[in-house]
N, C-alpha and C positions, 0 to 999 in steps of 0.2 A: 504493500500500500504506500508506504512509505516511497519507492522509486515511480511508482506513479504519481504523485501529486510534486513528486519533483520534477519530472519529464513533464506534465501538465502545463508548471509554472514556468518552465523554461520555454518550452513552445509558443504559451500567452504572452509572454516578455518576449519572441522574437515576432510573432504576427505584429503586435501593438506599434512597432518599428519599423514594418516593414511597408513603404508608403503603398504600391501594387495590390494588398492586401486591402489594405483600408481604402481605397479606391474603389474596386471591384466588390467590397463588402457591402458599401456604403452610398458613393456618389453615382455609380450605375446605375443603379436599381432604384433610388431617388427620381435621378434623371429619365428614366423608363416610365416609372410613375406619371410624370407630369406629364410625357410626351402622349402615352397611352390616352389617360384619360381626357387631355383635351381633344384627342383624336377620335375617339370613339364611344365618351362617355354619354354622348346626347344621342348615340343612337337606344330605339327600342328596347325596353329588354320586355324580354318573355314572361316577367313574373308581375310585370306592370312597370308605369315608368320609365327613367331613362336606364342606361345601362353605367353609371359611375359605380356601385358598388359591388357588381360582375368584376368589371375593370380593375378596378382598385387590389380587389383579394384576388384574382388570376395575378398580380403582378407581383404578392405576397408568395403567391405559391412560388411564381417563375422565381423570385429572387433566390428562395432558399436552394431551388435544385440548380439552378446557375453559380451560387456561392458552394455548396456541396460538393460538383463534381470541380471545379476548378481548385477548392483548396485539397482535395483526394489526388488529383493528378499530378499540381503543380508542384506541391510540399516536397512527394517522393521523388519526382525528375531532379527537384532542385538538391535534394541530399542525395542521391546519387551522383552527382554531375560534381558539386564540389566536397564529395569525399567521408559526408556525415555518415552514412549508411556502415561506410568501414571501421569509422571510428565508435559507434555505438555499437558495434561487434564484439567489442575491448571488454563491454561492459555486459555485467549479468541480467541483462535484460531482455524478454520478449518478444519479439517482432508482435502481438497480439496486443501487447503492453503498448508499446508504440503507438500500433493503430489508435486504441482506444480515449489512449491521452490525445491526440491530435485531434480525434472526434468529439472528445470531451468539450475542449479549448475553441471547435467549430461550430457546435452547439451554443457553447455562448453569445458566438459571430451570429447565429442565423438568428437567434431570439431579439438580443437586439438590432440586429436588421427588421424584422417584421417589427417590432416598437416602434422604429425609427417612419418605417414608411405606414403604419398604420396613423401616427400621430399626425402628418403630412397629409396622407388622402384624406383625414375627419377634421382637417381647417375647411373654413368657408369658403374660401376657393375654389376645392373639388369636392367640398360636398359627400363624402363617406358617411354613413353613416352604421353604428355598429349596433348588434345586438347583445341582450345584456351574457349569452354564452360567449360570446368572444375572447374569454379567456383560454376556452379548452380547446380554441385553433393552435392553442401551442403546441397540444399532444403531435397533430399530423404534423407541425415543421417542425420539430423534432425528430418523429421518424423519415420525413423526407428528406429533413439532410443528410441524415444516416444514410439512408439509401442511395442517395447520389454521391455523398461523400466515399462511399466501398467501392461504384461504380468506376470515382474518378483513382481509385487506386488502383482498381484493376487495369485501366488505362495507363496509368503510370509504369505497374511491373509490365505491358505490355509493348510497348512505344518506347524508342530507347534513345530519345532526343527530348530536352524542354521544347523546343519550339514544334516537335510533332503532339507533342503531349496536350500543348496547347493548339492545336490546329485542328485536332481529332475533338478533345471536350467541346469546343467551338462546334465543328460538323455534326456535334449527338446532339446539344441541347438547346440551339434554336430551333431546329427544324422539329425535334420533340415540344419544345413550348408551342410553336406554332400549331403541330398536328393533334396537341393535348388541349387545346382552344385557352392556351394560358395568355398569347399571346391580342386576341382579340375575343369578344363573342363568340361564343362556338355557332350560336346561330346563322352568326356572317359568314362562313367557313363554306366551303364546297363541299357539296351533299358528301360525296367521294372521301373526303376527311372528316366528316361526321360520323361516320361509317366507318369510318379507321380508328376514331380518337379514343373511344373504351378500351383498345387496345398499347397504350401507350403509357408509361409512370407518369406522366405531367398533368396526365387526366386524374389518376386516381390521387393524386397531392392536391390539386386544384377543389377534389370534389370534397374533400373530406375539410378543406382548408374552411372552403367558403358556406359551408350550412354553418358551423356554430359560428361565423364572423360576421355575416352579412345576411342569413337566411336567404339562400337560393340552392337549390338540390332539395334533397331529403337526407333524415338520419342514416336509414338504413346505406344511401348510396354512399352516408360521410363513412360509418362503420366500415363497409365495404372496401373503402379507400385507405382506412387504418389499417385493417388486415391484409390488405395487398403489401404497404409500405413495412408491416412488421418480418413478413413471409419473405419477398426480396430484399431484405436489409439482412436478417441471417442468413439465406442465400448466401450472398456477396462476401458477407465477413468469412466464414465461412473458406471461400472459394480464395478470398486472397489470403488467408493466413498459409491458406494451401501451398501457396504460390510463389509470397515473398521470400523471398532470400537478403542474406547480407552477402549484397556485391554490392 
């Protein structure tokens, strides 16, 4: 316990320093925010009204699986490339241990990121408005960042350059926010990608995210999306503990 919460604290003392980090945590996905909902907030939504709190929480969801796989992929390329992997070899520690502290320390990233951009879409501005469950949206970005955070480490032991590492998360998780209707109204979507989108992680983080934050879905489809993100998060962990090595 004791080498985890030291490995935890060292990892949060180097995220906190690292500008790329807090960029891509933070001012992204901000900036996504505003751009989304002035773009597509006044259209229809399906449950009545305009669509700003669709918008708003699809942007909640996308941000966590966007900060997940990229802090899963980038971490490992970067400690591979300059040497950390060999030198936590030295030491009697885990590769499991590992994982878990840096998912711990990403965990914290995504929570407040979703505070950050919840606080943001529920200004008079844009107009958010939340419901009084909206706390227990933390459960699904919690497990969704898990789930894309294993994702992007499997990408990492798989890809054996940072600049493919990052080129590859890029190629999975726009085009998943987009086909998982995180990206816009899934209404707006081509019949073709409505039809695709139950089949995608962005959907079932979306779905689970947005009934206790905003009341659109239903319980059983948010359940439904919890249990997906619990089932594919051990999966994954799982498959890359399988997998990592110290090199």
């Amino acid at each position: 316990m004791n080498r985890f919460r030291a490995m935890s604290r060292m990892m949060l003392v180097c995220d906190l320093r690292d500008a790329p980090t807090l960029i891509f945590t933070f001012l992204v996905p901000v900036g996504l925010l505003i751009a989304l909902v002035l773009s597509f907030g006044d259209m229809p939504s399906a449950s009545g009204g305009d669509s700003v709190n669709e918008v708003s929480s699809n942007v909640v969801a996308f941000g966590t699986a966007f900060v997940g796989i990229f802090a899963g992929a980038s971490h490992l390329a970067l400690w591979r490339e300059n040497g950390m992997l060999r030198l936590l070899r030295a030491f009697p520690i885990s590769t499991g241990t590992i994982l878990l502290a840096q998912a711990v320390v990403g965990v914290m990233f995504a929570v407040a990121q979703a505070l950050l951009l919840v606080a943001i879409g529920t200004t008079p501005w844009l107009g958010m408005t939340l419901l009084a469950t909206a706390p227990a949206a933390l459960v699904p970005i919690v497990l969704g960042y898990l789930m894309f955070f294993f994702l992007g480490v499997l990408i990492g032991i798989l890809v054996p350059s940072m600049a493919g590492v990052s080129m590859l998360a890029i190629l999975l998780v726009i085009p998943l926010g987009y086909a998982g209707g995180a990206m816009m109204p899934i209404e707006g979507l081509p019949d073709w990608l409505q039809t695709l989108a139950p089949f995608t992680p962005i959907y079932h983080l979306r779905e689970a995210v947005t009934m206790p934050l905003v009341d659109v879905g239903t319980w059983s489809d948010a359940g439904v999306g919890c249990l997906y993100l619990i089932v594919v998060s051990a999966v994954l962990f799982i498959l890359v503990r399988a997998l990592m090595r110290w090199r």
